[in-house]
C-alpha positions in Angstrom: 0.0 0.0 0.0 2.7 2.5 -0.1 2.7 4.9 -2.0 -1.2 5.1 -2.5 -2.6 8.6 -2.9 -5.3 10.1 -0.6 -8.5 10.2 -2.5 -12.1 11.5 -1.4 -15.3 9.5 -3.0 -18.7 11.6 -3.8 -21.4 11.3 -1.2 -19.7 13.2 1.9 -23.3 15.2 2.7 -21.7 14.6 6.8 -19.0 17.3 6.6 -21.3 19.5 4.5 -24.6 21.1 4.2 -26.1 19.7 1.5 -29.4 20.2 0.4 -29.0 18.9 -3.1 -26.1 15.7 -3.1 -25.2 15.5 -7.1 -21.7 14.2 -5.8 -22.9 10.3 -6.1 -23.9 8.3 -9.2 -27.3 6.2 -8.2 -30.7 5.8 -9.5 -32.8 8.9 -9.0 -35.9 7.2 -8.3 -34.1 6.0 -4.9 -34.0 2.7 -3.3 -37.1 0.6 -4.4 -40.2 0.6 -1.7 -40.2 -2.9 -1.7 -35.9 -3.1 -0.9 -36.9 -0.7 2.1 -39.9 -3.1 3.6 -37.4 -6.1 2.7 -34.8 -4.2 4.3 -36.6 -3.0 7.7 -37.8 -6.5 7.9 -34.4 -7.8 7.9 -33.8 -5.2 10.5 -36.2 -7.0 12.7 -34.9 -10.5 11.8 -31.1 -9.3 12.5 -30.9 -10.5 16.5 -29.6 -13.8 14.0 -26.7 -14.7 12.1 -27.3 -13.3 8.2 -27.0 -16.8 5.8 -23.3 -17.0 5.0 -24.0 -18.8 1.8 -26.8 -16.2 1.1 -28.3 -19.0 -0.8 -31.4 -17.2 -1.6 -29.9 -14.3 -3.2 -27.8 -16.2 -5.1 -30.3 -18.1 -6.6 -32.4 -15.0 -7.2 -29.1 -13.2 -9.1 -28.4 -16.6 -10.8 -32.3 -16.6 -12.4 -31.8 -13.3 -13.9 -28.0 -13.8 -15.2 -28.3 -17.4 -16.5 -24.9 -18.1 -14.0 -24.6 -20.8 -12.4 -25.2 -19.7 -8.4 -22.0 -21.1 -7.7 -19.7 -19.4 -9.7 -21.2 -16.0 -7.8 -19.0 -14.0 -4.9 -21.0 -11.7 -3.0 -19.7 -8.8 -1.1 -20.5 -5.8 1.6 -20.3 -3.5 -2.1 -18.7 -4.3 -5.5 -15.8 -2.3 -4.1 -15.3 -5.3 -1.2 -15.9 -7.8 -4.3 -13.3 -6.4 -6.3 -10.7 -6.4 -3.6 -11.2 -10.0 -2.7 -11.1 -11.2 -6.2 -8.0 -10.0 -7.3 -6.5 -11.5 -3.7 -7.8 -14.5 -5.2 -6.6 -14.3 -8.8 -3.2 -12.6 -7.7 -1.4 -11.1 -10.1 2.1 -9.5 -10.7 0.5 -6.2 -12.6 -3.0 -5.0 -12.5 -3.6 -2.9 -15.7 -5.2 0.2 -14.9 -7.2 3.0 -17.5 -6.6 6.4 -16.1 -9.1 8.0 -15.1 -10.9 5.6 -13.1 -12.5 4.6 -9.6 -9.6 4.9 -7.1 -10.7 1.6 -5.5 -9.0 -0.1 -8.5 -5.4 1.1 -7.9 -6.5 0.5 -3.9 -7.3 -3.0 -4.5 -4.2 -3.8 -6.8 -1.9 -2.2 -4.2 -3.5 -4.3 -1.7 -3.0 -7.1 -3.2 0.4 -7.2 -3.5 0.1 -6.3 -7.4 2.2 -3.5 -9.6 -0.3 -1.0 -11.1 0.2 0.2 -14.4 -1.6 3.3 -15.8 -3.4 3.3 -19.0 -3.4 6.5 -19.7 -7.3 7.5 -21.6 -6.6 10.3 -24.2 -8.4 13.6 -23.5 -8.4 14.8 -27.0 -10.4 11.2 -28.0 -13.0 12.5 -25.4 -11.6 9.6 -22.9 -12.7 6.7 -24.9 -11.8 2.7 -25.3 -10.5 3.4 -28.5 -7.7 1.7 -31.0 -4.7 3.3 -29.6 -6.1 2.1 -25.7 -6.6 -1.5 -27.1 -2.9 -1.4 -29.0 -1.5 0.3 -25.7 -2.9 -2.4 -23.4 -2.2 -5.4 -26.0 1.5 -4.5 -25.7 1.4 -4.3 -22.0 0.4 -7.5 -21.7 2.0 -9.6 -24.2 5.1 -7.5 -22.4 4.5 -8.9 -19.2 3.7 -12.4 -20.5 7.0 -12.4 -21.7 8.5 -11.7 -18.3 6.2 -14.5 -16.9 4.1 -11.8 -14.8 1.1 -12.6 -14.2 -1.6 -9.8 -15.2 -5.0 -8.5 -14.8 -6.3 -5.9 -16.5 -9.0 -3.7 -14.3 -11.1 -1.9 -16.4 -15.1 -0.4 -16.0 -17.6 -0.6 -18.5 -19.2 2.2 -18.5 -16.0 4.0 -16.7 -16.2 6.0 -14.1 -15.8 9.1 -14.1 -15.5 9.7 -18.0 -19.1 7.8 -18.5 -17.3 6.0 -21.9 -18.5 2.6 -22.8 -16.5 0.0 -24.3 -17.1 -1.0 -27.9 -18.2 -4.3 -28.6 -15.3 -4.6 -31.0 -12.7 -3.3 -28.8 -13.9 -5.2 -25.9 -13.6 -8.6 -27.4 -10.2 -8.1 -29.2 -9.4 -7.1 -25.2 -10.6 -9.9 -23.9 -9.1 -12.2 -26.4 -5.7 -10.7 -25.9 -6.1 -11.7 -22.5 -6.7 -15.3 -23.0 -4.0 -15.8 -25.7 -1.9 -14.4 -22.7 -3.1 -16.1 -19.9 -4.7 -12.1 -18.5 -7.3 -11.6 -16.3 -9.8 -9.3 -17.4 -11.8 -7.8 -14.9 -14.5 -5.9 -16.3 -16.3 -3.6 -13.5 -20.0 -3.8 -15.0 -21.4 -1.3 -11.7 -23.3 1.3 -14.0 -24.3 -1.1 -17.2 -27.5 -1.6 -16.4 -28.2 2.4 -17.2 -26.9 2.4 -20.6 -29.5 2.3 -24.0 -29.0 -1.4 -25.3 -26.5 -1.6 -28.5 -24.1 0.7 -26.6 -21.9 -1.6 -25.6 -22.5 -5.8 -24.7 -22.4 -7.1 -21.2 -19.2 -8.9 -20.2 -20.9 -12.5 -19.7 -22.8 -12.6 -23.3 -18.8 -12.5 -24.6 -18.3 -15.9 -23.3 -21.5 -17.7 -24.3 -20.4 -18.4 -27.8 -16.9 -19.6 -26.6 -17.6 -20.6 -22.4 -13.7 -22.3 -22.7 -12.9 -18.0 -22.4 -14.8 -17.8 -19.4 -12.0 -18.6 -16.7 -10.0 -15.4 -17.6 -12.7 -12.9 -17.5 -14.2 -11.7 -14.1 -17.4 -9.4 -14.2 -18.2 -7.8 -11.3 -21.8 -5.4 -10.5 -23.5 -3.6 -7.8 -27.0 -3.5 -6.4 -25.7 -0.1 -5.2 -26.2 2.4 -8.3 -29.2 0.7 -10.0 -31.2 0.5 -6.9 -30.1 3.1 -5.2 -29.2 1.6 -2.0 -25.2 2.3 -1.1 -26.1 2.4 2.5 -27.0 -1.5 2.5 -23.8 -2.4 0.7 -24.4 -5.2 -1.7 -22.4 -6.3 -5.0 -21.6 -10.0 -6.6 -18.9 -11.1 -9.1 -19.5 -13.8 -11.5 -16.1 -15.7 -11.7 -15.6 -18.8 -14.0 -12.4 -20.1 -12.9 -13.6 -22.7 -10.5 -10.1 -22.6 -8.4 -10.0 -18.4 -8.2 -13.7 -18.7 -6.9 -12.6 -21.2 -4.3 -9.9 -19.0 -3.1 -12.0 -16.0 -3.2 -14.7 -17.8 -0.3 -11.8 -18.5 1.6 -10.3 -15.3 1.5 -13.8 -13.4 2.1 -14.6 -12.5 5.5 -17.8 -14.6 6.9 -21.0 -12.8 7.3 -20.1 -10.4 5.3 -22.9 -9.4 3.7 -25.9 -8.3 6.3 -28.9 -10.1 6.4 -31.1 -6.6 5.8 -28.5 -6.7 2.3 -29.3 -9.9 1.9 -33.2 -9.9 1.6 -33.3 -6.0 -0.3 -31.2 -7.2 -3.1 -33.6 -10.6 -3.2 -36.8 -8.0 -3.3 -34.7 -5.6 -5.9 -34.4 -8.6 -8.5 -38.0 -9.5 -7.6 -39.2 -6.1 -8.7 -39.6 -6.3 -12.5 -41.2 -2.2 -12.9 -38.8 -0.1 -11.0 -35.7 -0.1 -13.8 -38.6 -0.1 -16.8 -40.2 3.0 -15.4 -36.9 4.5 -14.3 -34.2 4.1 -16.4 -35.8 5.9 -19.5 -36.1 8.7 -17.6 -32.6 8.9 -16.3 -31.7 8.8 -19.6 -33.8 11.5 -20.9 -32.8 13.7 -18.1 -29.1 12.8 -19.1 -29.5 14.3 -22.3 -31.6 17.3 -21.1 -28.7 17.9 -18.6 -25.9 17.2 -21.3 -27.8 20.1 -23.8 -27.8 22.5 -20.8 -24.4 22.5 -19.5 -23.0 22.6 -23.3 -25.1 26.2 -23.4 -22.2 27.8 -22.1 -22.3 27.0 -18.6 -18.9 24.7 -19.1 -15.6 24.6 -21.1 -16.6 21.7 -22.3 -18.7 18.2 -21.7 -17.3 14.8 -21.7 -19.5 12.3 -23.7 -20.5 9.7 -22.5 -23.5 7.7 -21.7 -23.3 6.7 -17.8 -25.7 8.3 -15.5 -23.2 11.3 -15.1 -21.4 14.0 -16.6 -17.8 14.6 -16.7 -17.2 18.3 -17.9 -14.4 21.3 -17.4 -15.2 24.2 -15.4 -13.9 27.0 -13.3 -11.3 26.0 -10.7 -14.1 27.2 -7.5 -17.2 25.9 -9.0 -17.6 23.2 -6.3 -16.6 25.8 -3.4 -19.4 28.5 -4.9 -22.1 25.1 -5.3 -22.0 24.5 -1.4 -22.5 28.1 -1.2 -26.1 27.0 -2.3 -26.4 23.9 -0.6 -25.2 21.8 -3.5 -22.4 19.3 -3.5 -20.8 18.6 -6.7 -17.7 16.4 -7.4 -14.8 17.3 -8.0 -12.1 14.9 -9.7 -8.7 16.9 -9.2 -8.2 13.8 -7.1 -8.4 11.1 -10.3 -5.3 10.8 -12.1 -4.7 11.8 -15.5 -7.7 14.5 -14.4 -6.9 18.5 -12.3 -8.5 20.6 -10.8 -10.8 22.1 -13.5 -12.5 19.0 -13.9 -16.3 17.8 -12.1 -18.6 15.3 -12.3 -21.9 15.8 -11.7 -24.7 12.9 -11.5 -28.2 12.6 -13.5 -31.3 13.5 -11.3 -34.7 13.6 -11.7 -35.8 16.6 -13.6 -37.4 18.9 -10.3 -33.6 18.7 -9.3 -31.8 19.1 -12.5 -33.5 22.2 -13.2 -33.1 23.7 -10.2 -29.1 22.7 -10.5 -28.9 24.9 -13.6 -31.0 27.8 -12.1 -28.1 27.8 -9.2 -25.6 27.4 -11.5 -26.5 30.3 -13.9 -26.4 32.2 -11.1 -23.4 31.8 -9.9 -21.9 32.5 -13.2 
């Protein structure tokens, strides 16, 4: 861990007044009424041990993925998921696009691992392009040749430049990894808001050929979709049979609380909530994207995740609070300064009354 930068996530509404949090990247609607009845019952039901095996929820995420239950690792978040898995998988280097969520380079320095930054290229808007594939191709034919053992860490949409990965470029990725024995682990946390066609979820790449399963890790969260980071609650699906075996035993028991436990069960249960609100997070994305390209920024990011990354003046998040509104800044991402924000997709009562504050402070 040495070495390892200190780095603030979005969300801190304790040290702040905040009226309006656009700091963190979750489903607008909020959690799902019937997470919170799940939830308060398992409050009620918490003077026992939560299921270790979670065998329920596993069987509920296994009906909707088509994965086998047992090839699932939960955890208390995707971030707790991704730290165990590449404990499990162990590698020499961890490949790393910058920028990205911190909690990669956290996790590969906690493992033991070498990071090595992918630099994303700013004039290409951020994006999984040619150049990133030919970039990351050589780094790990590289360390195949020096017999390190690699895995590339790498979110789909990323966070916080929104990009997807192309189909194309994600499967020439993931094949470069299994010609050299790579781990590709492909952080899927913010998929489920993107229009289909974007991009292809990590698991359909394997169905046509399952013997490229074993080198490719997909990891997702019950936390943006559903709008419920305070519960904690992420999975991996992992097809190497012996990384999954080390992951259990690496994985601290109980770790995923029984109130967790019976929201995601009732989330996956609830077949309306993401019909009725993802279209409108996406219409509000591109309301939001039209606005702050009006001149109220240097420039917007594009993208298609739930947020926006755009340039701005260097204060803009200090003269927000000044409104009750907490923004987020990413000075603290590498390959990113301090010009740079993020700002998450709300429902419309709050985006408007984001770009009323915001013409007024300009």
């Amino acid at each position: 861990m040495k070495n390892l930068r200190i780095h603030e996530h979005g969300g801190d509404v304790y040290r702040n007044a905040v009226t309006m949090d656009f700091s963190v990247n979750i489903n607008p609607f909020g959690m799902p009424e019937a997470c919170r009845q799940a939830a308060v019952e398992g409050v009620r039901c918490s003077e026992s041990y939560p299921n270790p095996r979670a065998q329920e929820l596993k069987s509920a995420i296994s009906v909707q993925t088509g994965v086998p239950a047992e090839q699932l690792i939960l955890g208390n978040g995707a971030a707790e998921v991704l730290m165990t898995v590449l404990r499990a998988v162990a590698p020499d280097r961890c490949l790393l696009p910058v920028p990205s969520f911190f909690e990669y380079e956290r996790a590969a320095c906690a493992c033991g691992a070498e990071p090595d930054y992918l630099p994303l290229n700013e004039e290409e808007g951020f994006s999984f392009s040619g150049n990133f594939l030919r970039t990351v191709a050589e780094k790990i034919r590289n360390s195949a040749v020096q017999g390190k053992k690699t895995a590339v860490v790498v979110g789909n949409p990323n966070n916080p430049t929104g990009r997807e990965i192309p189909e194309p470029i994600l499967r020439e990725l993931l094949e470069e990894c299994v010609r050299n024995e790579a781990t590709l682990v492909l952080d899927e946390s913010f998929l489920p808001f993107l229009a289909e066609g974007l991009t292809v979820p990590g698991v359909e790449l394997t169905e046509e050929k399952p013997e490229k399963f074993p080198k490719l890790v997909v990891i997702r969260s019950f936390t943006k979709i559903y709008a419920m980071p305070g519960l904690r609650l992420g999975y991996a699906i992992v097809g190497d049979a012996a990384v999954g075996e080390r992951a259990e035993q690496l994985i601290q028991p109980w770790n995923v609380s029984l109130p967790a436990q019976m929201a995601g069960v009732a989330a996956l249960r609830d077949e309306n909530y993401l019909k009725q609100s993802l279209p409108e997070v996406r219409r509000q994305r591109e309301w939001l994207e039209k606005e702050l390209s009006s001149g109220l920024t240097e420039k917007v990011y594009p993208g298609s995740a739930p947020f926006l990354l755009f340039r701005s003046r260097e204060d803009l998040k200090e003269r927000f609070l000044e409104h009750g509104v907490l923004i987020r800044s990413c000075a603290d991402f590498r390959g990113l300064d301090r010009n740079m924000f993020r700002i998450a997709v709300k429902r419309e009562e709050e985006n408007r009354k984001l770009i009323e504050i915001w013409r007024k402070i300009l």
